[in-house]
N, CA, C and O atoms as a GROMACS GRO file, in nm:
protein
  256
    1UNK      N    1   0.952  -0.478   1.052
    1UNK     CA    2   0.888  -0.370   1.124
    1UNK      C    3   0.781  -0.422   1.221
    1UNK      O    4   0.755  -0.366   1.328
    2UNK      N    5   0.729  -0.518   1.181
    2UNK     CA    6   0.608  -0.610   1.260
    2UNK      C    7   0.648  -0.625   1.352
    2UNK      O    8   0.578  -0.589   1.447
    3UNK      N    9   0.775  -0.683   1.378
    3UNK     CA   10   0.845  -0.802   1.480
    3UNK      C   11   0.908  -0.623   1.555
    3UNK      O   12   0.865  -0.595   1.668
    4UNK      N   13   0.966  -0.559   1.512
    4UNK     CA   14   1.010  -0.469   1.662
    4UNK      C   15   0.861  -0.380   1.688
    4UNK      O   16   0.851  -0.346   1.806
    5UNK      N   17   0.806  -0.359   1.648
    5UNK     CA   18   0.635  -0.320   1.677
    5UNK      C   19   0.636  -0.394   1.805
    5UNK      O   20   0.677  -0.341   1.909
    6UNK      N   21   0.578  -0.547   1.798
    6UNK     CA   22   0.543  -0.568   1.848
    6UNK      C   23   0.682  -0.594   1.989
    6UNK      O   24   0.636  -0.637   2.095
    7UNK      N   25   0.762  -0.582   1.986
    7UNK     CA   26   0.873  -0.600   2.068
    7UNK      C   27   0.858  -0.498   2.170
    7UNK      O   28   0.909  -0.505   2.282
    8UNK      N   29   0.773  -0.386   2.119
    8UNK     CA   30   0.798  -0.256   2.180
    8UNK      C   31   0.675  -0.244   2.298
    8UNK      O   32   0.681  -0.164   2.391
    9UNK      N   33   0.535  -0.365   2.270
    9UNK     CA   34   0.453  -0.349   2.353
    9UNK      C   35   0.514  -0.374   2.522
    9UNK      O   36   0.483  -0.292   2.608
   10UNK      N   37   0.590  -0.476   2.553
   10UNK     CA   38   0.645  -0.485   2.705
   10UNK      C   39   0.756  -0.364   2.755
   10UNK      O   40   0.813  -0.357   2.864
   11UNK      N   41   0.768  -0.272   2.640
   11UNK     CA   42   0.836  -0.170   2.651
   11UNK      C   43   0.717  -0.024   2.750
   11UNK      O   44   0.721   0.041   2.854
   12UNK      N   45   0.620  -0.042   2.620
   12UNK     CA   46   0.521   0.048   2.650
   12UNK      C   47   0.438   0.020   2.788
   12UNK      O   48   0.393   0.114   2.853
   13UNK      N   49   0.418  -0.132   2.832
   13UNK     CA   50   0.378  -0.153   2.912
   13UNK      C   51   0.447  -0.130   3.092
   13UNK      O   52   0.389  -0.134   3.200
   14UNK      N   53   0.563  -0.111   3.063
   14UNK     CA   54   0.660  -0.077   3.175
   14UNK      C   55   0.621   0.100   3.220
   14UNK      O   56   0.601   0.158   3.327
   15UNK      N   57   0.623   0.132   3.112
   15UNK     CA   58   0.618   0.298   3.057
   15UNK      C   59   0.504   0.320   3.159
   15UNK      O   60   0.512   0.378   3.267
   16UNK      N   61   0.423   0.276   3.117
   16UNK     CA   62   0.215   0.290   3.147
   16UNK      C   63   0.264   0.215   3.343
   16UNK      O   64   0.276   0.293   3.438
   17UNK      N   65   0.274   0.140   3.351
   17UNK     CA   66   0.352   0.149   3.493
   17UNK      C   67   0.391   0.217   3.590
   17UNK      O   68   0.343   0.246   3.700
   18UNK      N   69   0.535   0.255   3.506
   18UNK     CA   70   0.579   0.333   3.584
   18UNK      C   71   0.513   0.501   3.591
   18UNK      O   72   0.542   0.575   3.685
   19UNK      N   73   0.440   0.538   3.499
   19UNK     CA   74   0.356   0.624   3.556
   19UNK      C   75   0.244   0.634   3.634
   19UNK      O   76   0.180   0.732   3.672
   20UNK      N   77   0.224   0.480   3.656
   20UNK     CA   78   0.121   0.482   3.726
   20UNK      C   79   0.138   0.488   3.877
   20UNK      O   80   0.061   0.540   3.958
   21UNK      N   81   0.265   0.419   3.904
   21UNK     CA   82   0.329   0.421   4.044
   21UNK      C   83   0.372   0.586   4.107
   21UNK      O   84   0.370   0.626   4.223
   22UNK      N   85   0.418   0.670   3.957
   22UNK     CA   86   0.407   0.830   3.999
   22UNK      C   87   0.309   0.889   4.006
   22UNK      O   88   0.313   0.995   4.069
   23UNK      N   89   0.202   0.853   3.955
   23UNK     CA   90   0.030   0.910   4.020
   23UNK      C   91   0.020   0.867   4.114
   23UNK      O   92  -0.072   0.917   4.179
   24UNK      N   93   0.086   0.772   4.171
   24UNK     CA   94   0.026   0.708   4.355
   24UNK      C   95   0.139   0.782   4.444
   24UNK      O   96   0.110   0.844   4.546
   25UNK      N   97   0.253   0.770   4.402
   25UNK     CA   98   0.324   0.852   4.483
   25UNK      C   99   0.301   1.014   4.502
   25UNK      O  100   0.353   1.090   4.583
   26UNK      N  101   0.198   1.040   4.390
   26UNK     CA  102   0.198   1.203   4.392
   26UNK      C  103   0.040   1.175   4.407
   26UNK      O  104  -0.026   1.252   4.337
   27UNK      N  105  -0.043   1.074   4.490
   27UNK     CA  106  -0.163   1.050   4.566
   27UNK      C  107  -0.246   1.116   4.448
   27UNK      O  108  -0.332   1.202   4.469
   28UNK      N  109  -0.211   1.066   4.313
   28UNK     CA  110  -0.316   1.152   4.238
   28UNK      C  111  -0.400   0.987   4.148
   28UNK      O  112  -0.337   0.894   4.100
   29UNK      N  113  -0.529   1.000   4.152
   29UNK     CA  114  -0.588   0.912   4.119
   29UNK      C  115  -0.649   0.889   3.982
   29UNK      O  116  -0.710   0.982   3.931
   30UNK      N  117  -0.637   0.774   3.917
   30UNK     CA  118  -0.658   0.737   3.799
   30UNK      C  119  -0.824   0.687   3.780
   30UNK      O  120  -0.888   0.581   3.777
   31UNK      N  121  -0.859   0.886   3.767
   31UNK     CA  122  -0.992   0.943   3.704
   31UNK      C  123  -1.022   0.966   3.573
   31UNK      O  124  -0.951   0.921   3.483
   32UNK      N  125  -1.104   1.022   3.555
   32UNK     CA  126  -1.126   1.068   3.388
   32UNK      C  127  -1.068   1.198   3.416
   32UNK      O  128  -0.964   1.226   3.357
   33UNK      N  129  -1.132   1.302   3.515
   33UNK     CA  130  -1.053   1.413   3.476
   33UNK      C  131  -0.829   1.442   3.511
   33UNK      O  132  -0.742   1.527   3.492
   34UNK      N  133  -0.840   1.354   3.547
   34UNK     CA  134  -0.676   1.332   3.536
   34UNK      C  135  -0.615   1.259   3.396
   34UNK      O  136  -0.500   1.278   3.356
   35UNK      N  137  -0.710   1.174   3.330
   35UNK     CA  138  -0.631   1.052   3.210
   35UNK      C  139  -0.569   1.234   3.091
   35UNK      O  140  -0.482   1.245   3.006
   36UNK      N  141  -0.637   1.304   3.131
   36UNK     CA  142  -0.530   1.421   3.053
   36UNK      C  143  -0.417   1.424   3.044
   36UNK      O  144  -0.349   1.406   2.942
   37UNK      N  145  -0.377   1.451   3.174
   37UNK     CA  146  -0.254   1.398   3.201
   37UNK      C  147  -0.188   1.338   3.209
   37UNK      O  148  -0.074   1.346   3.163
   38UNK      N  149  -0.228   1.268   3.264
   38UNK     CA  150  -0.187   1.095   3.293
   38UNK      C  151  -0.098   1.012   3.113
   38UNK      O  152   0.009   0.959   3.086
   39UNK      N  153  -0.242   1.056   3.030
   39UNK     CA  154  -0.194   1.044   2.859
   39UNK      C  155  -0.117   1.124   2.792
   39UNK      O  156  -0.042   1.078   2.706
   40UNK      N  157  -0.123   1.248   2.818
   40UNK     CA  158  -0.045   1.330   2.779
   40UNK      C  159   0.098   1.283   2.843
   40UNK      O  160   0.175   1.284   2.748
   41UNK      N  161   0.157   1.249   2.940
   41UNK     CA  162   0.296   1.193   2.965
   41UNK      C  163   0.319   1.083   2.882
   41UNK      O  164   0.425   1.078   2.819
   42UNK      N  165   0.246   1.004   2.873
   42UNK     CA  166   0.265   0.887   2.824
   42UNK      C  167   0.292   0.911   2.684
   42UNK      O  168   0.392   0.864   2.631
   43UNK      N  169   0.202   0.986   2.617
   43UNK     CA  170   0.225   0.988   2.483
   43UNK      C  171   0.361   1.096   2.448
   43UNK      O  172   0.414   1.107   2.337
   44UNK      N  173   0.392   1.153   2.544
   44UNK     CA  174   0.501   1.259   2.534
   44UNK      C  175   0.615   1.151   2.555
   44UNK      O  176   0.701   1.158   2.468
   45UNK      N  177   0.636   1.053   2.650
   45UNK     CA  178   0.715   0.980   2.636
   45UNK      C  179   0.706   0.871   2.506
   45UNK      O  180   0.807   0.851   2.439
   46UNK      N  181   0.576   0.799   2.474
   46UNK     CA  182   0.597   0.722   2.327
   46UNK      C  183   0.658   0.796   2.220
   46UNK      O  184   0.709   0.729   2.131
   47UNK      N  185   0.663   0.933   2.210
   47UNK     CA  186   0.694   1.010   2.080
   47UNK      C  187   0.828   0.986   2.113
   47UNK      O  188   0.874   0.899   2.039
   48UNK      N  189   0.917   1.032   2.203
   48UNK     CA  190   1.035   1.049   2.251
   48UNK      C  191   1.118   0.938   2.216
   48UNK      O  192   1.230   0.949   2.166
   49UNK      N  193   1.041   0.792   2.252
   49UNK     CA  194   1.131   0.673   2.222
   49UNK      C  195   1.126   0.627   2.099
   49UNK      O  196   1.214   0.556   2.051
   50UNK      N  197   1.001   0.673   2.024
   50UNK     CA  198   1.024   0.678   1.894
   50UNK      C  199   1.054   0.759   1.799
   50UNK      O  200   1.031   0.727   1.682
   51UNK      N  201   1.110   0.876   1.832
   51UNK     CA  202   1.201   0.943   1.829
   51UNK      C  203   1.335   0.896   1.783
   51UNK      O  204   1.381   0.894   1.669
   52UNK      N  205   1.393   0.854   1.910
   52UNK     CA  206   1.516   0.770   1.942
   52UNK      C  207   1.479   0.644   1.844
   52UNK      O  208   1.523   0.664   1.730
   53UNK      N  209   1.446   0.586   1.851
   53UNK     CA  210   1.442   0.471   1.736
   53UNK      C  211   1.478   0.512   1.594
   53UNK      O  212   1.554   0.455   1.515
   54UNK      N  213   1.413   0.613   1.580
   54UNK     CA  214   1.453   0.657   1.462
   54UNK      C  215   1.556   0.729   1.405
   54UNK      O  216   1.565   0.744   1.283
   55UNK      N  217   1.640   0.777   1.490
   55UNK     CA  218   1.765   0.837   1.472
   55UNK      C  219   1.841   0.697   1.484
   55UNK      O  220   1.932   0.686   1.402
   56UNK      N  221   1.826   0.613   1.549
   56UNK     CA  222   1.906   0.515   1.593
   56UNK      C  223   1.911   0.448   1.447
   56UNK      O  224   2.018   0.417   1.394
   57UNK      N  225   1.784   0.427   1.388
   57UNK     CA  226   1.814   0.327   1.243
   57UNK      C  227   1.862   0.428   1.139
   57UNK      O  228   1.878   0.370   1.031
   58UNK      N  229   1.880   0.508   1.134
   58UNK     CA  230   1.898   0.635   1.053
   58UNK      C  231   2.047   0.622   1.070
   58UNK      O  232   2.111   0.593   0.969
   59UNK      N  233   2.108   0.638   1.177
   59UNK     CA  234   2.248   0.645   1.172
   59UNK      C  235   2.273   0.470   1.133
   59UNK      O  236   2.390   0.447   1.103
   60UNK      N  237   2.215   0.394   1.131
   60UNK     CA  238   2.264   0.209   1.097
   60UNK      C  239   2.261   0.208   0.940
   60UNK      O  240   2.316   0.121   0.874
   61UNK      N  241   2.184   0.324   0.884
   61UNK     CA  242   2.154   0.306   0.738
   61UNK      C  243   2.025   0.258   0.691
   61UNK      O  244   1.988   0.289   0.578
   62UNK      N  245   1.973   0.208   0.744
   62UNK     CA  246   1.807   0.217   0.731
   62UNK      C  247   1.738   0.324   0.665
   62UNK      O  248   1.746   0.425   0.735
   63UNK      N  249   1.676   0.343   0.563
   63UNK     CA  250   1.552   0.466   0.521
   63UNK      C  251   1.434   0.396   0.466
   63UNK      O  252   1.421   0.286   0.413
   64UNK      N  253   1.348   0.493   0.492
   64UNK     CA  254   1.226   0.429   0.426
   64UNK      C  255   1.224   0.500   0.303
   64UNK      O  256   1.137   0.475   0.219
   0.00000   0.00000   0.00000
């Protein structure tokens, strides 16, 4: 669990990226009163892929 944890940070870091390139394209700037948003996507997308991770080991046979 350690080892895909940490597998997942250059994952997350693409993530945090590429939203950042859609706040510049949508000329919106990385303020305090925007990180609302800004986090709120982000974390709406981390739930999502871990989400998917988890159906994914679920159908391999994996349970905790």
């Amino acid at each position: 669990m350690v080892c895909m944890s940490l597998s997942m940070i250059p994952i997350f870091k693409k993530d945090l990226r590429e939203l950042k390139e859609a706040c510049k394209a949508k000329n919106m700037k990385w303020n305090i009163p925007n990180m609302k948003f800004i986090f709120s996507r982000f974390f709406l997308s981390l739930i999502q892929r871990v989400n998917q991770i988890e159906e994914a080991l679920i159908a391999k046979g994996y349970s905790s």
